[in-house]
C-alpha positions in Angstrom: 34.0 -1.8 31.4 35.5 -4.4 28.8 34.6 -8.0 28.8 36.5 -10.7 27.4 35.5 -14.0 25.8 37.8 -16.1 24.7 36.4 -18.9 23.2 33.9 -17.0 21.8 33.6 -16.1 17.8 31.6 -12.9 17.3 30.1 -12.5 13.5 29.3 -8.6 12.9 26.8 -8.5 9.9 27.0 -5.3 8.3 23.5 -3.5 6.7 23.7 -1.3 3.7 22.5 2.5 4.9 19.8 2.9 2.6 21.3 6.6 0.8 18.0 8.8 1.6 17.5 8.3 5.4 19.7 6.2 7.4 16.7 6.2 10.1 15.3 3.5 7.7 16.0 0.0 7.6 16.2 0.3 3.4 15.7 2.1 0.6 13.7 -0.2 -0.5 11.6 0.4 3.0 11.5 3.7 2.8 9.5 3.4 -1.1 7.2 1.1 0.2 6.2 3.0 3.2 6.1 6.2 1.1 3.1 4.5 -0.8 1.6 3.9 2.9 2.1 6.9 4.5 1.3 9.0 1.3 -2.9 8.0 2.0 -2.5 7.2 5.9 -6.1 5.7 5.3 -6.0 3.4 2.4 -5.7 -0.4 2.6 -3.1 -1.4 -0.1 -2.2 -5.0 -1.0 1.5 -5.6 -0.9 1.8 -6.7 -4.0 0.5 -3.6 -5.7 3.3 -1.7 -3.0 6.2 -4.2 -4.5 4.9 -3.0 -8.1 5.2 0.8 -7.3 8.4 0.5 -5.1 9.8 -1.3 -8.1 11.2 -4.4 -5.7 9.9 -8.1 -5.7 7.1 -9.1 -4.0 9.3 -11.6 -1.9 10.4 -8.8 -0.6 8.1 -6.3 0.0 6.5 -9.7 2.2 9.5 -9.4 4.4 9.5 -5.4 4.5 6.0 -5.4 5.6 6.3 -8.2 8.1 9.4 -6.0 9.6 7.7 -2.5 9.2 4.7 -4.3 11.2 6.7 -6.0 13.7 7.9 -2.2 14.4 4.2 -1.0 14.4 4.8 1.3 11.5 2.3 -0.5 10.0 -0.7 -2.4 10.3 -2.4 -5.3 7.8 -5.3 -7.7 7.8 -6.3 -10.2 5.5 -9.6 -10.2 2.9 -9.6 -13.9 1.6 -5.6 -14.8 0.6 -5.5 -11.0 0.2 -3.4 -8.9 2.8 -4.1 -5.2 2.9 -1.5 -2.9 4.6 -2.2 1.1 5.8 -0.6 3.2 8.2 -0.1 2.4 12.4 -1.3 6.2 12.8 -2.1 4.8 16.6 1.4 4.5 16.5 3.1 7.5 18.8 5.8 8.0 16.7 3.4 7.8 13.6 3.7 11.4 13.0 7.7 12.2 12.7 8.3 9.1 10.9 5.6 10.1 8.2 7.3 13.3 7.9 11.0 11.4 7.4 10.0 9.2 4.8 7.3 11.2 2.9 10.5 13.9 3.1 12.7 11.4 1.7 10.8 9.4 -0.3 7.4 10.4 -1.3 6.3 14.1 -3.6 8.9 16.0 -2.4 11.7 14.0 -3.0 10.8 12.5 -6.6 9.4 16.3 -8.0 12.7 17.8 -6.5 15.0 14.8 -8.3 12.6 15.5 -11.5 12.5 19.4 -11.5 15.3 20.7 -9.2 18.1 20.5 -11.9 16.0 22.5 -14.8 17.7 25.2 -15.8 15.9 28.8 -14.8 13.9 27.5 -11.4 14.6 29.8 -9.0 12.2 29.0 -6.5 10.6 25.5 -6.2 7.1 24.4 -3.9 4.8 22.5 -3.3 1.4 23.7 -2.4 -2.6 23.3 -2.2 -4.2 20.0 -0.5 -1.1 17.6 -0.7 1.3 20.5 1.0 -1.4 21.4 3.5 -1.9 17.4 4.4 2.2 17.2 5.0 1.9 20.3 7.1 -0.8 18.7 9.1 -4.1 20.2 8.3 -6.8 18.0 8.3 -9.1 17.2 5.3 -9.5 14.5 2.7 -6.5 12.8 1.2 -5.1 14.8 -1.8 -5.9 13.2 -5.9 -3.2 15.6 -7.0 0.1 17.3 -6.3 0.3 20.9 -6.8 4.1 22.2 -8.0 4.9 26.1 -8.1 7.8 27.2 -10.2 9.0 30.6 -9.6 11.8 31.3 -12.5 12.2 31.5 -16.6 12.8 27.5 -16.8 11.8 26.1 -20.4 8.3 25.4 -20.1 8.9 21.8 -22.1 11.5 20.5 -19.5 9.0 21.1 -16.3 6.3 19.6 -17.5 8.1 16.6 -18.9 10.0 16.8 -15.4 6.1 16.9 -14.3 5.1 13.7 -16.1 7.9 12.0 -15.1 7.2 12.3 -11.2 3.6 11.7 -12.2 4.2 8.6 -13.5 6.8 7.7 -10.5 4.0 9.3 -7.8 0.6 7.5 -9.3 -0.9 11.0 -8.7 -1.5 13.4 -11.2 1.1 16.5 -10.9 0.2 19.3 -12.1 2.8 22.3 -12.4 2.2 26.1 -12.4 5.3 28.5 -13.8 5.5 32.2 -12.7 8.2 34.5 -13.0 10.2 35.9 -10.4 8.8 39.3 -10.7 5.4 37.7 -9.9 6.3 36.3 -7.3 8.0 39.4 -5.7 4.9 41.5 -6.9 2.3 42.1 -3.4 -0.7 42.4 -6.0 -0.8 39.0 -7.2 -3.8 37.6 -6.3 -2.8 33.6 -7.2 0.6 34.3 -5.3 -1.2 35.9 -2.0 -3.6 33.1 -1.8 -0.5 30.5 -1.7 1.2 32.5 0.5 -1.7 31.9 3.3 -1.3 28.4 2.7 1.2 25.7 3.6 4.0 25.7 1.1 6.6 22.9 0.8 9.7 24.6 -0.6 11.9 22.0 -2.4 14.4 24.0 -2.7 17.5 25.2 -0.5 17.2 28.8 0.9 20.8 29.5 -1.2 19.5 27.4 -4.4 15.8 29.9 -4.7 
């Protein structure tokens, strides 16, 4: 059914899709819950989110106040300080987490920083951080673990490695293999992993 209103002016305002996840309000939204979600537990103050999101603190303010509003997050105040962490009583706490730490968090940055080196055939992520996205329970991770399965040029990954380092705030450390390692059934490092969560960063076609 159609309704008219004749004397009525209607004013559309049109919102950029952020490019990573149109679930999310922003890109910008999705950086600064990335540093949230990444340590569900940690208090952060927003000013040290607007420094790693690389966006003003003006408007990491507003981003919060929206993201809380929404129940994504929750803050309190210390003094004139205010400290922001994760809603995780929040129902839909859990697939949101996974969509932005997807789209904006380790796997995204190490797969922009990595995935176009030359001789990586196979790209993961693994150990405490992989087995925290998976849903294990345990402490929060104090480093990424990267597996690269291929003949890449050592030099490029772990520059690649430093880079998402420096982007992540938490150390990355990167482990190379060759592809005949990999497909070997008596590696010992590889079988371990294999029991574990693994976060492939790569598509199925790409490996």
């Amino acid at each position: 059914m159609s309704m008219h209103y004749p004397n009525a002016t209607v004013h559309v305002m049109k919102v950029a899709v952020p490019i990573l996840a149109p679930v999310l309000r922003s890109d910008t939204q999705g950086k600064l819950l990335a540093e949230v979600f990444a340590d569900p537990e940690a208090e952060h103050t927003v000013s040290a989110l607007a420094v790693r999101a690389g966006t003003s603190l003006a408007t990491a303010l507003r981003e919060i106040g929206r993201a809380e509003a929404a129940r994504i997050v929750a803050t309190r105040r210390l003094g004139n300080t205010r400290l922001v962490r994760a809603d995780t009583a929040n129902p839909l706490y859990s697939p949101y987490s996974e969509i932005v730490l997807a789209t904006y968090g380790p796997p995204a940055v190490i797969r922009e920083e990595l995935a176009g080196v030359a001789g990586i055939e196979r790209l993961y992520l693994f150990g405490s951080w992989a087995a925290r996205y998976s849903g294990e329970a345990g402490r929060a991770p104090n480093d990424i673990d990267v597996l690269v399965v291929g003949d890449p040029d050592r030099s490029a990954v772990y520059e690649g490695a430093e880079r998402a380092e420096q982007r992540i705030v938490l150390p990355v450390r990167a482990t190379i293999r060759s592809t005949r390692a990999w497909g070997s059934s008596r590696d010992a490092f590889f079988e371990e992993i294999r029991s574990r969560p693994l976060v492939s960063l790569l598509e199925e076609h790409g490996q």
